[in-house]
N, C-alpha and C positions, 0 to 999 in steps of 0.2 A: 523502351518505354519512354512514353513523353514525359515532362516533368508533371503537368496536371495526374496522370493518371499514376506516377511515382507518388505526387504528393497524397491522390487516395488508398493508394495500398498503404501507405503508410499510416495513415488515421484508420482505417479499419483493422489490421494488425493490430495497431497500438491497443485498440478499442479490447478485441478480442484478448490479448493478454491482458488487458488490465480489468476485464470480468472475472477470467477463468479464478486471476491471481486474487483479486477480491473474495471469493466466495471461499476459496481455501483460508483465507485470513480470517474470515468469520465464521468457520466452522471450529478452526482450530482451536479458539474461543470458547467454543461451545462444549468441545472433547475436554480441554485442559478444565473446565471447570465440572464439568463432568466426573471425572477422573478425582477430583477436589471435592469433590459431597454432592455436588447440586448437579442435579438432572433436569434443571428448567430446559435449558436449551433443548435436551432429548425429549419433553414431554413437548414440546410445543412442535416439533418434527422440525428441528433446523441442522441434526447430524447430519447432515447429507447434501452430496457435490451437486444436486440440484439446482441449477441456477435459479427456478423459480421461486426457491423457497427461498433466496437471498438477493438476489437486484433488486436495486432502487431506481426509478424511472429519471431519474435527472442526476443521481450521483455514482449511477452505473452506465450512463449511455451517452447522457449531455454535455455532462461535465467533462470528462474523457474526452470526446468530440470534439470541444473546443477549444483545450488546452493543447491537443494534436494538431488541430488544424492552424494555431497559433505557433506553434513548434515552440510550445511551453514545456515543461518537466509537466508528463503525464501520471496524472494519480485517480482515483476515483474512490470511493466508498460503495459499501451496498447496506442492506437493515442490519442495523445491531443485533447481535444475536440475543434475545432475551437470557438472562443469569441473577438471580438470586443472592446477594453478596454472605444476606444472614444462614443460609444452608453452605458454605463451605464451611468445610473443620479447622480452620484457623486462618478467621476474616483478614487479620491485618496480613499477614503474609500472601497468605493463596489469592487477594483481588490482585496484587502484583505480578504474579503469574500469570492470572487469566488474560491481565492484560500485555506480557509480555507476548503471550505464546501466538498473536495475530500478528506483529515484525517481525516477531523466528518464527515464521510460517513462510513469512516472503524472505527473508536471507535464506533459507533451507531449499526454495525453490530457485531463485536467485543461482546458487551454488550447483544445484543439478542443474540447470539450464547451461551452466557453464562445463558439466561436463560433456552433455549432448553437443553443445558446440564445439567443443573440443574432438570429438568424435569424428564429427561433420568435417571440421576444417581438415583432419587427414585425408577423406575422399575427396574432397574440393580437388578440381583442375583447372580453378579458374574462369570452366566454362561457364556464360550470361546465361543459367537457365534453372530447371526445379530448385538444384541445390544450392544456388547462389541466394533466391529468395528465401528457402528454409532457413538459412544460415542469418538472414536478414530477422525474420523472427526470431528466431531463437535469439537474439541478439537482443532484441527489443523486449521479446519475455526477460530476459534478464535484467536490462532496466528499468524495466516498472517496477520488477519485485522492489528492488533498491530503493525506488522512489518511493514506494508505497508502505516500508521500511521505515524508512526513515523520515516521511511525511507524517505518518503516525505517532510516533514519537516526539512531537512538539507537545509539549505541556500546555495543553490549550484543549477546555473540552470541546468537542466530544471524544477529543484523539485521544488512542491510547496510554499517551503521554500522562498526561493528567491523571490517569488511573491508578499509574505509577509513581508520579508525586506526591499526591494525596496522603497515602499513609508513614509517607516518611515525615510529614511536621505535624506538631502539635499544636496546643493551645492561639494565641495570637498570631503567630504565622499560620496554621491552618485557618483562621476564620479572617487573615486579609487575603490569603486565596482563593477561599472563597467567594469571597467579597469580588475579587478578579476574575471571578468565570462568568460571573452574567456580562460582561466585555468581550467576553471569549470568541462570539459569534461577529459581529463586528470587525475584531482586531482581523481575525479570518480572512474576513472579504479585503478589508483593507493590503493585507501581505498577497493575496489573489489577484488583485484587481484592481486598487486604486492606486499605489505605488507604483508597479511595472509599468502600468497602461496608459495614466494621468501625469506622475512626477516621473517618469523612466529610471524607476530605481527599485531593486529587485530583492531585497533581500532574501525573500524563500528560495528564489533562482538561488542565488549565491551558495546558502547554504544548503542542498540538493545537489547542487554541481560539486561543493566539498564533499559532501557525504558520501549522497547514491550515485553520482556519477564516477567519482573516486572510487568507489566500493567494486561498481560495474564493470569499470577498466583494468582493473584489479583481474576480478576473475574472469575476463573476455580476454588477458592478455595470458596467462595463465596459458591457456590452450593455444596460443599463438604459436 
């Protein structure tokens, strides 16, 4: 395979794991808060591995696309799953769950991707062919979960992160974090796009290559 058409399997791959692993991240959302009193997500129909019920047209297709084609640390988002905070049975607690259970949704698949690879890599012979590419997904699946793990998890709405922070401060520290989240969307693009791209300085790279690529190598070496 030439490099142009290596460099498109490889965006389309990327693409494809980083839907499939999205909508599992926002279902899981929906179950765990579920499970926790509130049935919004279930009444609104977003139980369900449906991709239509859960991609976003630019943070499920675009955005993926061109952090691939950049050979960025691929992440994407899809719709929030709608959730109720005043219907769970113990708000302060159960919102940190609900928001935990969409980055242990992707470490959980993360982790089985790393057994199927492990699997794989015993029949491997080496040979340039089906199982070389499968082995190459699977591979990839297992990096985005990572990425999209631990991309969530910045304290920065709309990411899970901040869902999590949230109820651990009170008084004056909760309302100057607040006061920090109308920044939130800005400071974003800025770790996205204005640093890497304008001053060649990466820090989301950086800390993603610690994390989820740390994490990745971890469990892809695992079955080595």
């Amino acid at each position: 395979m030439n490099p142009f058409n290596l460099r498109v399997y490889t965006v389309v791959v990327s693409i494809v794991a980083v839907m499939f692993s999205a909508v599992v991240h926002e279902v899981a959302h929906g179950y765990v808060a579920f499970r926790l009193g509130d049935p919004t997500a279930k009444e609104a129909g977003r139980l369900t591995l449906d991709p239509r019920a859960h991609l976003d047209p630019f943070g499920s297709f675009v955005l993926p696309m061109i952090m691939a084609w950049l050979n960025g640390p691929v992440f994407a988002f899809a719709k929030p799953v709608p959730y109720n905070p005043s219907r769970l049975r113990n708000r302060r607690r159960d919102e940190v769950l609900v928001a935990l259970a969409g980055p242990a949704s992707n470490i959980f698949q993360a982790v089985l991707g790393g057994i199927v690879f492990a699997l794989l890599l015993r029949l491997y012979d080496g040979a340039y062919g089906p199982l070389f590419w499968l082995l190459r997904f699977v591979s990839t699946y297992v990096y985005v979960n990572c990425v999209l793990a631990f991309f969530n998890l910045i304290p920065l709405p709309p990411l899970d992160g901040s869902k999590i922070v949230t109820p651990l401060l009170s008084g004056k520290a909760l309302e100057r974090y607040y006061q920090m989240q109308r920044y939130s969307m800005p400071v974003l693009l800025v770790l996205l796009y204005a640093l890497p791209y304008l001053l060649h300085f990466n820090p989301l790279g950086v800390y993603l290559n610690v994390t989820a690529g740390g994490l990745a190598d971890l469990i892809l070496g695992m079955g080595a």
